[in-house]
Structures are given as structure tokens and as C-alpha cells.
N, C-alpha and C positions, 0 to 999 in steps of 0.2 A: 073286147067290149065293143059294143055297139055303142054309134052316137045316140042313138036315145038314153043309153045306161050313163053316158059321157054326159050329155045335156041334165039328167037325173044328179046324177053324183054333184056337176057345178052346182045345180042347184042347190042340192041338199048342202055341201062344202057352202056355198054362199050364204045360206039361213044360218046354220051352224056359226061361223064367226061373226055374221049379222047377233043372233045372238048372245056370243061372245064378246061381241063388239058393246052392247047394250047392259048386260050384267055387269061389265066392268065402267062404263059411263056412269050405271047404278051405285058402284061399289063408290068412286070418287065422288061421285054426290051423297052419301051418308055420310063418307069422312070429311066434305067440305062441314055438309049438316053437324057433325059430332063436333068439329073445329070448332065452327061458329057457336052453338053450343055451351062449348066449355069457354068461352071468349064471354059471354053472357052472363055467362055462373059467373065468372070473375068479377065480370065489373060489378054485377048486383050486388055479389059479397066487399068487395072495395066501397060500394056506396053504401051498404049497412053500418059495416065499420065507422065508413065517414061520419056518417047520421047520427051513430052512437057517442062518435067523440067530439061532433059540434053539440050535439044535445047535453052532454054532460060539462060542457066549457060555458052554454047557455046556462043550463042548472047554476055551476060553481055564478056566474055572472050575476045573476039574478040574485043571489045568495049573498052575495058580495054588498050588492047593491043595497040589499035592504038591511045586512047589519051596517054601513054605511047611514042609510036614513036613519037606521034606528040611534045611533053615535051622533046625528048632525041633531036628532028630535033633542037628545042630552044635553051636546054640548047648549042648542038655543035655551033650557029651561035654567041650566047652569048660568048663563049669559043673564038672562033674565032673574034671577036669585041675586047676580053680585050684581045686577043694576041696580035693585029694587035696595040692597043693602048701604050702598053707593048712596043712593038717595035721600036713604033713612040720614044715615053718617052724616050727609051735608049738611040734610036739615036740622039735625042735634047741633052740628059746629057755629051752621047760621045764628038757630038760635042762642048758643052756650055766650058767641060774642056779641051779640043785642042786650043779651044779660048782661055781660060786663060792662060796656060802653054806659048802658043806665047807671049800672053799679056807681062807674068811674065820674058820671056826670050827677051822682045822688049827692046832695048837700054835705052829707056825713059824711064821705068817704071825702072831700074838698076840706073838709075841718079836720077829719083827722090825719092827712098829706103835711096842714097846716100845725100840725100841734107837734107831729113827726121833728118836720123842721129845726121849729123851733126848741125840741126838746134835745137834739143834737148838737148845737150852738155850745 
């Protein structure tokens, strides 16, 4: 061989694993690429998941909450019913014993305490 075929062939030899050299830089940049990738899927699917199961904890809360108000709306009407009965009751007792107290202080029932008495002697 001649040094030109010699100077040739380095060449060629040098472009050749230059090449080689490049395809495989390529090759570990698409499996970095696919890595990274499938690293992505992941989390996006990990944050769907999430999303679904605070959204559904939101839901159940919300849900919570308002048979809660709808229970406290009861209990206040309920509250309000045995106030209202509460007050009735008072006012019948107020008045039942203003009736008596008349009663007790009416002439007649003084005369007949008085006749009581004396009819027991």
C-alpha cells in the first residue's frame, strides 16, 4: 500500500467510527429520551390517580357537609318547635296559677275554707 491508500483508509477508518461514534451517542440519547419519557407517563398517571382520589374525597366532603347542614337546618326547626311549645306550656302554667291565686283570693272560696273548718270541729 501506498501512503495515499494509507492516508485514504485513516480516513475512511476515521469517518467510519466517527460515524459509529455518532449513531451510538444517538442510540443513548433516544434511551435517555424513552427514560425520561416513561418517567413522565408516570408521574402524569401518579397525578391523575391523585386528582381522582382527592376529587372524590372533595366529592364524599362536600356531600358530608351538606347532609350535615341539611341535619343542623332540622335540628334548628326542631329547636325552634320545642321552644315555641316550651313557651305555649309556660304561658297556660302562668296563666292556670293567676287563675288560681283569683280563685284562692275570691270571697267564696274564703267562706267556703271558713265553713270547711268549722264543719270539721
Amino acid at each position: 500500500m501506498t501512503q495515499e491508500n494509507t492516508g485514504t483508509t485513516d480516513v475512511t477508518d476515521e469517518r467510519e467510527q466517527l460515524i459509529a461514534d455518532l449513531l451510538e451517542e444517538a442510540h443513548a440519547l433516544r434511551m435517555k429520551y424513552e427514560e425520561f419519557s416513561y418517567y413522565t407517563e408516570t408521574k402524569v398517571a401518579e397525578f391523575v390517580l391523585a386528582r381522582k382520589e382527592l376529587t372524590a374525597e372533595r366529592d364524599e366532603a362536600v356531600r358530608r357537609m351538606t347532609l350535615s347542614e341539611q341535619d343542623l337546618q332540622v335540628l334548628r326547626q326542631r329547636q325552634d318547635q320545642l321552644h315555641g311549645q316550651l313557651v305555649k306550656t309556660t304561658t297556660q302554667r302562668d296563666r292556670a296559677r293567676e287563675r288560681v291565686k283569683a280563685l284562692e283570693a275570691s270571697r267564696a272560696v274564703r267562706i267556703a275554707v271558713r265553713i270547711r273548718k268549722l264543719l270539721r270541729r
